[in-house]
Each structure stands twice: as C-alpha cells, then as structure tokens.
N, C-alpha and C positions, 0 to 999 in steps of 0.2 A: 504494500500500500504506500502512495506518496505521501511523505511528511508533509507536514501542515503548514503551509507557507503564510507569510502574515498576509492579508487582503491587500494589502494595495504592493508588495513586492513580490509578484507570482513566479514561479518557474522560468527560467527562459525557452526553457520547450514550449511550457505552455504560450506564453505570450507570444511566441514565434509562430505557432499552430493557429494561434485566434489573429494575429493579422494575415496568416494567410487566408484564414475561414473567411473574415472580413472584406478582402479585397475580393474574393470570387463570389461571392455573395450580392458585393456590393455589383460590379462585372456585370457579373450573368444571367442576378435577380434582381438590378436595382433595388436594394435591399437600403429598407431606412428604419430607423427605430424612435421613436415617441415616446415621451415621461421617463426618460431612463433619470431625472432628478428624484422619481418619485422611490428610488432604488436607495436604502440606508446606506451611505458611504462606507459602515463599518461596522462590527459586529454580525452577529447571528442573524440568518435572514434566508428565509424560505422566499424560494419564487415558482409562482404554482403558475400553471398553462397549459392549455389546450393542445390535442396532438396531433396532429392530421399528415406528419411527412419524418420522411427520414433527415428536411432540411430544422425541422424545429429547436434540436439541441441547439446548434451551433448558432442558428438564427438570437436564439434569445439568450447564451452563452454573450456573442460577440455584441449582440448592443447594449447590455449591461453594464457595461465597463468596468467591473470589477469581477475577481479571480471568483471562480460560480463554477463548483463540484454537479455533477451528474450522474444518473444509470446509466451503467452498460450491461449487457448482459453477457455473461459468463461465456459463452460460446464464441463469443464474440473476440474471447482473448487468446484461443489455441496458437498459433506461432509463436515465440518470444519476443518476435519484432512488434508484433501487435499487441501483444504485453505489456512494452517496454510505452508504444506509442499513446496506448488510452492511459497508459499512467502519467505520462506527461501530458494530457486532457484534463485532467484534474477528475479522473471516470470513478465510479463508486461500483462492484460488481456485483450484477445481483442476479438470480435464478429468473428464466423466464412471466413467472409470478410473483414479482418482488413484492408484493403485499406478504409473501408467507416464509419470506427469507430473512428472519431475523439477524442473523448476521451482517446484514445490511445495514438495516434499520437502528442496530445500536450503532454501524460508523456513521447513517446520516446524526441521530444525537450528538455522537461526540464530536461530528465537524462543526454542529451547530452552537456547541454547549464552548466548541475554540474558538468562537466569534467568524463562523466561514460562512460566504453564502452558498445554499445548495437548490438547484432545480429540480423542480417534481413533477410529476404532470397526475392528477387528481383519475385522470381517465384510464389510466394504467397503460393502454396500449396506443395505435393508431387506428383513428376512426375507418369505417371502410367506407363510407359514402358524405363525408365531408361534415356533417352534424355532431354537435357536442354529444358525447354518450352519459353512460351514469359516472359519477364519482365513486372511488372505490374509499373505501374508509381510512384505509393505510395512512394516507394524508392528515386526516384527519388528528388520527392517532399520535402523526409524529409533529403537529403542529401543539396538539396538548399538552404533550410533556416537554418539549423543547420552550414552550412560552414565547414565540419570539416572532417578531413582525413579518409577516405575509405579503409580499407584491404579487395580485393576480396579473397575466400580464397573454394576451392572445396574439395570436401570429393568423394574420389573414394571405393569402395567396398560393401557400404554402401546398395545400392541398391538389390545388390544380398545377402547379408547380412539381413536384413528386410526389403522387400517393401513393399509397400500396398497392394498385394495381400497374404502375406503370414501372417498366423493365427501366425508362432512361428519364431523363428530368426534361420535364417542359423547358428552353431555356428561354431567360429571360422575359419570362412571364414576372411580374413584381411580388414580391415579399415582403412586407409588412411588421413589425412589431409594435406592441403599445402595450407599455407599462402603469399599472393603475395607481391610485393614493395605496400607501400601506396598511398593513389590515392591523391593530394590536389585538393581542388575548383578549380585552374587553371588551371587543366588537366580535369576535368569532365563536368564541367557548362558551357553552350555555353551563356547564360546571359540572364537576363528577356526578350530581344528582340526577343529572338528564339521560333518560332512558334510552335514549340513542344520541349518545355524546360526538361520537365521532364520524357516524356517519353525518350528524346534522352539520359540521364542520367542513366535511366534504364538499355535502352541497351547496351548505352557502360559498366556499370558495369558488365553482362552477358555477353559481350565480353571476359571481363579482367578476370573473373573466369574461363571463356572456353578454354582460352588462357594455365592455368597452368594442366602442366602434369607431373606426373610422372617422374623422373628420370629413367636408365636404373642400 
C-alpha cells in the first residue's frame, strides 16, 4: 500500500499521472470542472459521484486538485507493473463488491481518519443505460464513522463518452465535472437511533449529486 502523503505534496508519480490524465482529458474530452473551491483544501474528505464510464475516476480525480485516493479493483492489479502503477494513483484495492470487503473499508477510515481525501461512488458500479441507480449503503457506513465533510460532485458526458457498452471512447465528445457545497455530519447523519442509518445516508448523498446541473 502507498504511504500517506501529506495533501497538498502528493507522489510525483502521482502528480505526473494526473497531469497527464488532465491534459488528454482536457484534448480529447474538452474536459472542464466547476466548484472545485467547494472541495476542503485539507483534511478528511469524502467525495461521492455518480458513475457512468471508465473516464469518471480520473475525470473527478484531476479537477479536484488535491491528492484524492480511489477503488481499484483487485484484478485489476495482476502484473507488477500494474501494481506498481495504480499505486502510484493513489488506488485503494478492493474485491469486485467493495461494499463487502472490509479490508478496504478500514484503509478508506484510516486515509480519512490521516486527513486524505478519498473518492467513492455511492452506486457501487457503472450505470448500464446512463441513469442514476440505487445507492449502496457502504457509503453511507463509511461516511458515519469517518465524521467528515462530503463533496457530492456528478460528471455529465461521460456516459456517452465511454460507457460500458462501448469497446473505444467517443472522442471528444465533452466531459463535465461539478462539484457541490460540502455536506457536514449535521446535515447527513440522522444518528445511530435511525432505523436505516446508512442506507438513509446513501440516499441522501445520491440526492445531492442528482441535484447538481449544469449551468446554461
């Protein structure tokens, strides 16, 4: 696993990797990102988003601007070069159902608990026809004990850009980010007494993503 770098002095693999994510992104999706002030400069910080493409990570990764931990998934790591590479991604690995991979779930804690920000996406997978699906509770779960400020933040274009039925990427079709107000515990958490604590958590955060649109 990659040690903990402070937030704002990231890897220079990583930082090497997100300007080049940045630059073909920017290329090939004219790719622009919106409210990234509304992103805590520092400390712990969940950022929750919608999934519709395999461009999503890095999409919302690169207009962040600050060092922002993610899933990969374990399969995904077999060669040692690809090993080597999603570890300098800042990648977190996790079983194709990371809702049930606890080992996961405590390194997102402790990157959250070492003031990191980490990306989640509330839907678990990629949509297969472009609509927001259900939130999966996972989120939820690790936004309650973690305590710590939420930026929902949705990526539009993405979808018809590369979805999961398309073998190669639409090019330069546009990609989109928009980051929303931050969420605190006191706006999200209805409190350990609430009968469905985490799933209610879920969904309000797939609320608050569904909520942001586009400008005219």
């Amino acid at each position: 696993m990659t040690s903990l770098p402070e937030p704002f002095d990231p890897p220079l693999g990583f930082a090497m990797g997100r300007g080049f994510c940045r630059m073909v992104l920017e290329d090939l999706f004219f790719f622009r990102a919106r409210g990234v002030g509304h992103i805590p400069r520092s400390g712990g910080c969940l950022l929750v988003a919608n999934h519709a493409s395999f461009l999503d990570p890095p999409a919302v990764a690169c207009g962040a601007e600050r060092c922002c931990y993610s899933f990969a998934r374990k399969s995904l790591y077999g060669p040692r070069f690809f090993g080597w590479l999603f570890g300098k991604f800042l990648t977190i690995p996790v079983d194709r159902d990371g809702g049930n991979d606890l080992a996961a779930l405590r390194e997102v804690l402790r990157l959250l608990a070492a003031g990191q920000c980490v990306l989640v996406f509330p839907e678990g997978t990629r949509t297969a026809d472009g609509t927001l699906q259900i939130a999966r509770r996972g989120v939820g779960m690790l936004a309650a004990r973690a305590a710590v400020p939420v930026v929902p933040a949705r990526i539009f274009g993405s979808y018809d850009a590369w979805n999961r039925h398309r073998r190669w990427p639409r090019w330069f079709h546009p990609v989109r980010v928009i980051y929303g107000p931050p969420l605190l515990p006191r706006h999200y958490d209805p409190g350990a007494s609430h009968p469905n604590r985490y799933q209610s958590i879920a969904d309000f955060f797939l609320r608050c993503v569904a909520a942001l649109q586009l400008e005219n």
